[in-house]
NUVEXKOL-71141 format. One record per residue (C-alpha): residue in one letter; x, y, z. Coordinates in steps of 0.05 Angstrom, whole numbers, padded with zeros to 5 digits, always signed. Layout:
BEGIN
AXYZ
...
REM end
This chain:
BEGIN
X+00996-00392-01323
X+01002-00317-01332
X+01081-00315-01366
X+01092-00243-01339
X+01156-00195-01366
X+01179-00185-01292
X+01141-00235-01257
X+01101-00305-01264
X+01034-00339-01226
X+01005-00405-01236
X+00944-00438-01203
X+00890-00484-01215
X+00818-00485-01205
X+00798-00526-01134
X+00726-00524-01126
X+00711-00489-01174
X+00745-00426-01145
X+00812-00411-01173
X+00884-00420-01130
X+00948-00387-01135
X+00998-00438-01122
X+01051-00410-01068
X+01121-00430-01092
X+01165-00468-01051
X+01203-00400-01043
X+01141-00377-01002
X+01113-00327-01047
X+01063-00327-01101
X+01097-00297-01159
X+01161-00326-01188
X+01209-00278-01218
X+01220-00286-01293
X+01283-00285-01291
X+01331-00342-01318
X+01407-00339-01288
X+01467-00387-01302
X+01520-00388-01242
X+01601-00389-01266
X+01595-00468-01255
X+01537-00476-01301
X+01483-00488-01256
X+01412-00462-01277
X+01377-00421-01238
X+01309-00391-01247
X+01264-00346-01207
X+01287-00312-01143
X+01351-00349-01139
X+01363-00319-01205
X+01342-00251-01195
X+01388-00254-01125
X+01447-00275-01166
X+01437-00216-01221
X+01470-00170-01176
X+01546-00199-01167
X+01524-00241-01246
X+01489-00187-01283
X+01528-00220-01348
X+01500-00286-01333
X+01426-00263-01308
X+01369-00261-01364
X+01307-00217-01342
X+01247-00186-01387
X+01254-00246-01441
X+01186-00233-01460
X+01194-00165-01492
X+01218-00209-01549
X+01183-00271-01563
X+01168-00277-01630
X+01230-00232-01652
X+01258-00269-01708
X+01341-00278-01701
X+01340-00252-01626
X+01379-00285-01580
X+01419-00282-01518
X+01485-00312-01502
X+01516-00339-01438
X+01589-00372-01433
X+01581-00381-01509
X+01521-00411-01511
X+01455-00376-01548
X+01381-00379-01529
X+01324-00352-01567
X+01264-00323-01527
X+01225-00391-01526
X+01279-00434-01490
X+01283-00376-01438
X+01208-00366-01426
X+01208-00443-01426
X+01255-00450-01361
X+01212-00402-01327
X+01149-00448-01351
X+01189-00512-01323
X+01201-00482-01255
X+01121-00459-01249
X+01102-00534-01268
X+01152-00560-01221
X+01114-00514-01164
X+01050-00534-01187
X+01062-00611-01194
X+01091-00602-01121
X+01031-00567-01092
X+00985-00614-01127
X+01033-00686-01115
X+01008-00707-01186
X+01044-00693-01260
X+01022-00634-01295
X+01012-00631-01370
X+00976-00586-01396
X+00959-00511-01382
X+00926-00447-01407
X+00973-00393-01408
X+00956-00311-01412
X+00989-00264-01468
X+00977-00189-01464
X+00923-00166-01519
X+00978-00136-01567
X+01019-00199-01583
X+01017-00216-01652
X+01014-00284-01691
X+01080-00292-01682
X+01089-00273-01613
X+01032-00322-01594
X+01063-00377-01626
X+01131-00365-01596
X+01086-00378-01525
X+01058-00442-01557
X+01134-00468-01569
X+01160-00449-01504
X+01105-00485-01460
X+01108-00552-01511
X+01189-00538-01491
X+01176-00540-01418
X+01138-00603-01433
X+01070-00576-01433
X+01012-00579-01477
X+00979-00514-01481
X+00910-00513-01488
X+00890-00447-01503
X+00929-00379-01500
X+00880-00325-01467
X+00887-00240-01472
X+00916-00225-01397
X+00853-00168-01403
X+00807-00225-01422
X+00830-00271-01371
X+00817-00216-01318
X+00750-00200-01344
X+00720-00263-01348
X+00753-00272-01271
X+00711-00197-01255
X+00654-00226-01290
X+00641-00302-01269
X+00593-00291-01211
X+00548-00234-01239
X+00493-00234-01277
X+00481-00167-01300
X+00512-00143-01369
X+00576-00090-01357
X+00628-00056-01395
X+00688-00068-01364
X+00752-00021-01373
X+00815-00075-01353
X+00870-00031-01346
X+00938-00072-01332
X+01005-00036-01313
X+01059-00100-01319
X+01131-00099-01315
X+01138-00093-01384
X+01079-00054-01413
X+01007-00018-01402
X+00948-00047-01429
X+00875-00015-01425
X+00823-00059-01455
X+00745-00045-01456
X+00705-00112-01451
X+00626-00123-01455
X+00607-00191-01405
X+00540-00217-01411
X+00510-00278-01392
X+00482-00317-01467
X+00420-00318-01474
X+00410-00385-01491
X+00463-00417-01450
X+00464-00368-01378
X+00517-00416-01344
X+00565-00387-01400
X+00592-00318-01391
X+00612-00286-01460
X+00665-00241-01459
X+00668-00189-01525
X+00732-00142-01531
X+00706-00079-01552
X+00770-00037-01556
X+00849-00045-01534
X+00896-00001-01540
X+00972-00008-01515
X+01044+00027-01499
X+01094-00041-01509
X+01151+00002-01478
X+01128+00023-01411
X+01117-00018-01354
X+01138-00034-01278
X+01212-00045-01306
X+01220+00025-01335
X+01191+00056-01274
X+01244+00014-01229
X+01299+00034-01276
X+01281+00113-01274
X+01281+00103-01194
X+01346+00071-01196
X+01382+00118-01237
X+01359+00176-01195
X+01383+00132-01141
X+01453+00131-01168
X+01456+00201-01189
X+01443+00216-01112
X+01499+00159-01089
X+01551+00206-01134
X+01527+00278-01108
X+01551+00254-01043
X+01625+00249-01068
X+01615+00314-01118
X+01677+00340-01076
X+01720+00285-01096
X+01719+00275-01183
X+01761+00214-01172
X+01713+00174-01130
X+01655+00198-01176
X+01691+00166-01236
X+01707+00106-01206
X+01638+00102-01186
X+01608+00112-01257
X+01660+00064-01290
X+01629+00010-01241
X+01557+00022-01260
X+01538-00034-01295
X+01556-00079-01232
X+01528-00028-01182
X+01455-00014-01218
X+01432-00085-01209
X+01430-00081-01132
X+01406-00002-01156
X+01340-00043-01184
X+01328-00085-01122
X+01335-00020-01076
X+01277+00013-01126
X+01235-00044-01138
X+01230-00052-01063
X+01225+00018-01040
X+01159+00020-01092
X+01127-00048-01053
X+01139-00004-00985
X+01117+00051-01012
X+01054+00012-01044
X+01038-00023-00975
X+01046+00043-00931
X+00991+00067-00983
X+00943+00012-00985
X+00953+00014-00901
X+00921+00083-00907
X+00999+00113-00879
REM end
């Protein structure tokens, strides 16, 4: 399971070759996003990131920027969650997907962390999968996890520079893979130097889009000061939908590019 800031992926080696599990929402990634509509139901994943923009106060997105924070929590109708028992409801809906795809009870799981996270911060993981009901085998470095999936089928020793843009920070990692001498069916993966900026990711550039976005909505009505302050008093209800416009206009953007447009 990679527990992502914006956005989630489970799958399961078949064959030996690994699978994404598809979600019964169609899509391959699960937002990590936790909502709670005004009659208490839970929601999690794309129902929850739809709601955020007429339930911002009831929508929980980003959780993982503070696992392991001692004290922090989040409140909804009165009721407070730390960071594991978030993550954890993510965790429960990615089990659900993959106990559906697979018709048999999952239990156990490996789940990613990016290279940074700290004692604490790993730990914090640990508790939210045994939460969600699962018992987590191992917790992997995201760069590590990608290196040793660059590196299964070759032979040859390489340094390998993982660099990883997520929705919630960049990591650049520098690996050496090599086959052991002794034992060639077993690839050894050294980390050989990480570095990190915790504070910059796919959210940040989706909220720099947006508020460019918004600045441009209110130009339009410069003429009339009494619609722009309306307008700006209703922000923090209007910048939600704001966020969907950018995210999506970055996805376009990224598939005219990879189309060669």
């Amino acid at each position: 399971i990679d527990l992502g800031t914006t956005n989630s992926v489970v799958s399961v080696m078949e064959g030996g070759e690994p699978t994404v599990i598809t979600n019964p929402e169609g899509s391959r990634i699960t937002p990590s996003v936790v909502g709670f509509t005004k009659t208490g139901e839970r929601l999690v994943g794309q129902l929850a990131k739809r709601q955020a923009v007429s339930n911002p106060d009831r929508t929980i997105s980003s959780i993982k920027r503070h696992m392991g924070e001692k004290n922090y929590t989040v409140t909804v109708d009165g009721k407070s969650y730390t960071p594991p028992e978030i993550s954890a409801m993510i965790l429960q809906k990615l089990k659900a997907d993959a106990e559906a795809y697979l018709g048999e009870k999952v239990d156990k799981a490996v789940i990613t962390v990016p290279a940074y996270f700290n004692d604490s911060q790993r730990q914090a993981t640990k508790d939210a999968g045994q939460i969600a009901g699962l018992d987590v085998l191992r917790i992997i470095n995201e760069p590590t996890a990608a290196a040793l999936a660059y590196g299964i089928d070759k032979d040859e020793t390489q340094t390998v520079l993982v660099f990883d843009l997520g929705g919630g920070t960049l990591d650049i990692t520098m690996h050496r893979i090599k086959r052991r001498e002794d034992c060639p069916d077993v690839l050894k993966v050294d980390e050989i130097a990480t570095n990190r900026y915790t504070l910059l990711g796919g959210d940040d550039f989706d909220e720099a889009i947006a508020k460019v976005m918004f600045e441009h909505y209110l130009n339009q009505y410069s003429r009339h000061p009494e619609i722009v302050t309306s307008l700006r008093k209703q922000e923090k209800s209007i910048m939600p939908q704001m966020l969907n416009y950018a995210e999506q206009l970055k996805i376009d953007i990224s598939e005219r590019y990879r189309d060669g447009e």
